[in-house]
C-alpha positions in Angstrom: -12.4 55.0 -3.5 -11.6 55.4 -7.3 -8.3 53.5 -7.1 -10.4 50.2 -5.3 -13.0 50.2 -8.1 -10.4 50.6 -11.0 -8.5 47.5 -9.1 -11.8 45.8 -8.9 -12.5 45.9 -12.3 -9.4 44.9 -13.1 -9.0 41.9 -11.4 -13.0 41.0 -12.8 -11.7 41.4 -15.9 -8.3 39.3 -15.6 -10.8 36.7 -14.1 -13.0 36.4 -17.3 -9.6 36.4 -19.6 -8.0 33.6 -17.5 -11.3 31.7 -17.3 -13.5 32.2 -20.6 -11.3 34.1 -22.9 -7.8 33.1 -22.9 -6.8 30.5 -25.4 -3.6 28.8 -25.3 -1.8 27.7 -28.3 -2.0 24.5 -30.2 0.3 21.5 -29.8 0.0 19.2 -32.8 1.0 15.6 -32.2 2.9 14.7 -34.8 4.0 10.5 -33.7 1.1 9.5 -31.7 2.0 10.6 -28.3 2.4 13.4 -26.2 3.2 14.2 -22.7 1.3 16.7 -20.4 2.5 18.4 -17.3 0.2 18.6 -14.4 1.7 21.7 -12.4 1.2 25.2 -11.2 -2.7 24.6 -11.8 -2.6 23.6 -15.3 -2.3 21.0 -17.8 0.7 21.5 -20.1 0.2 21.8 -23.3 -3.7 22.3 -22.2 -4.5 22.4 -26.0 -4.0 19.7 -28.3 -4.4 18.9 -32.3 -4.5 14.7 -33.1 -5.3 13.3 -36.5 -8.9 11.6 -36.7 -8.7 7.9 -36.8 -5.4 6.9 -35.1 -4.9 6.0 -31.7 -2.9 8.5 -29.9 -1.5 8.1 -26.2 -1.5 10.9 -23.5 1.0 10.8 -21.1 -0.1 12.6 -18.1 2.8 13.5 -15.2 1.5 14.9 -12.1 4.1 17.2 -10.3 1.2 19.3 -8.5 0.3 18.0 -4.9 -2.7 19.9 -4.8 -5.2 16.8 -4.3 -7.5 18.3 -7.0 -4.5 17.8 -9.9 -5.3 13.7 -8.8 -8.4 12.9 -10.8 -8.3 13.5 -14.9 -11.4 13.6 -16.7 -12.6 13.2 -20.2 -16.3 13.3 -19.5 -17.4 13.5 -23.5 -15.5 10.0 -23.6 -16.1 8.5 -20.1 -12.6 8.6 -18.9 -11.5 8.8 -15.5 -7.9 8.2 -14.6 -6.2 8.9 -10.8 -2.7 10.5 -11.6 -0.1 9.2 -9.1 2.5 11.8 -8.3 5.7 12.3 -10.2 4.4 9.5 -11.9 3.4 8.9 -15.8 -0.3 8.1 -16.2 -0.7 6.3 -20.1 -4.5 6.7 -21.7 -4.7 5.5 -24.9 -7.2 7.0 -27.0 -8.2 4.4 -30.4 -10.3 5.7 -33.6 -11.1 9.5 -31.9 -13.8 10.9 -34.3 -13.6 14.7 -35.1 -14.5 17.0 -32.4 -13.5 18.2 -29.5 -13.0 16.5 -26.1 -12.3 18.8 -23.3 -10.2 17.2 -20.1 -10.3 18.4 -16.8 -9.7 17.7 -12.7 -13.2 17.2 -10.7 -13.5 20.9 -10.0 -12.4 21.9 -14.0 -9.7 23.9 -12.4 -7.4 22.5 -14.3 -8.5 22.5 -17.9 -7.4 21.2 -21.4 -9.0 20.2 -24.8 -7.9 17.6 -27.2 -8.9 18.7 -31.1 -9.1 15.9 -33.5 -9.4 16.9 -37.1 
């Protein structure tokens, strides 16, 4: 009974790491553009650095066939984009302001943020 309570808390505390806690590290776009992997669940990079005031393109290429890797959202700037598979998905973004736009699928499964300084 001890060893299925130890496991329980374990796995309630990977699940709050993976889901609230964990941070990946920053990708900085250096010449406007980057490209993000959609696979295995998650956006790749899922955390990215832009300059403020110049447009920068996402390049989004869907290798996941899970039908909730399809849809890309960037609710903050009223963006949504259908990612065809093995396919490159282009969205331009012009004149970002500083912040921080998160992106995600329709269930936020799949989860990334886009830092503009």
């Amino acid at each position: 009974m001890i060893i299925i309570n130890i496991l329980g808390v374990a796995l309630i505390a990977i699940i709050v790491w993976w889901f609230w806690l964990y941070k990946p590290n920053k990708t900085v776009v250096i010449n406007n553009e980057i490209l993000i992997e959609v696979k295995d669940g998650m956006y790749s990079p899922s955390s990215i650095q832009v300059s403020a005031s110049q447009p920068v393109t996402l390049k989004f290429v869907r290798k996941d066939q899970s039908p909730c890797a399809e849809t890309m959202l960037i609710p903050s700037l009223d963006i949504s984009e259908q990612l065809k598979l093995n396919e490159v998905t282009q969205i331009t973004l012009l004149d970002l302001s500083p912040g921080e736009y998160e992106f995600h699928c329709q269930m936020q499964m799949y989860r990334g943020v886009l830092k503009v300084i």
